[in-house]
N, C-alpha and C positions, 0 to 999 in steps of 0.2 A: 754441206758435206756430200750429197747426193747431185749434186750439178759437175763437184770434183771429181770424184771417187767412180761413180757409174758410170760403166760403158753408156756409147752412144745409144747402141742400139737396145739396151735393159730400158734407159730412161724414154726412150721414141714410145716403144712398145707399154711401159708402164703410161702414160701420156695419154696414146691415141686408141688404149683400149676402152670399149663402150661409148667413143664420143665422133663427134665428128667436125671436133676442135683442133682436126691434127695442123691447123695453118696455124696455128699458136703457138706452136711449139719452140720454135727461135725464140723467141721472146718470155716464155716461159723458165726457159733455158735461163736467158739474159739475167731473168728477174730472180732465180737460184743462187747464181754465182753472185751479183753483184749488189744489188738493193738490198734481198732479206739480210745479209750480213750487218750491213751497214744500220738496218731500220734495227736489228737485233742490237746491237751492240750499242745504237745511240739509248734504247729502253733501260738497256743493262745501266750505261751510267749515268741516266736521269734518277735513275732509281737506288742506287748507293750516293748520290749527290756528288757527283762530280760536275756533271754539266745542270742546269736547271731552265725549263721554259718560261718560268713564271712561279710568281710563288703564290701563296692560299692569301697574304698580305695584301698583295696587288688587285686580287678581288674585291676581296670584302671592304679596300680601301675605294673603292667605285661605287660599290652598294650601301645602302643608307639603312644606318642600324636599327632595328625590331627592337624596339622594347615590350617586354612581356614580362606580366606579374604573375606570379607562381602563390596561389593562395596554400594555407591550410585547409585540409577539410573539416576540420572540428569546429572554427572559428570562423574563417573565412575572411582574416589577416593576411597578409602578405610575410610569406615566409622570409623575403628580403625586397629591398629598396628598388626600383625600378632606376637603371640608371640615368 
């Protein structure tokens, strides 16, 4: 919203104040308008599941399963079966 909406010279001066970054500013600019939208809005619909990168399946189907036995402490049984 702020790469649209703000004057040129509000965002130069909001930028190049305390820094000496001011050769960045094109590009900063660039990366306002055009990337963060897009990096925002691909998060938004990874995250209501529209689009997906990968799923927690894919992993764990790589990874070679942990069996661990969870005793009682009274007894020192196994509260269930190892699978």
């Amino acid at each position: 919203f702020a790469a649209w909406r703000l004057g040129d010279a509000a965002r130069r001066e909001a930028f190049t104040t305390g820094t000496r970054l001011g050769k960045l500013y094109w590009g900063w600019v660039q990366l306002l308008r055009y990337i963060v939208p897009i990096a925002v809005l691909i998060v938004f619909l990874n995250a209501i599941g529209i689009i997906e990168f990968g799923s927690a399946e894919d992993e764990t189907a790589e990874t070679p399963e942990l069996i661990e036995e969870v005793h009682d402490e009274g007894n020192g049984e196994p509260l269930r079966e190892p699978n």
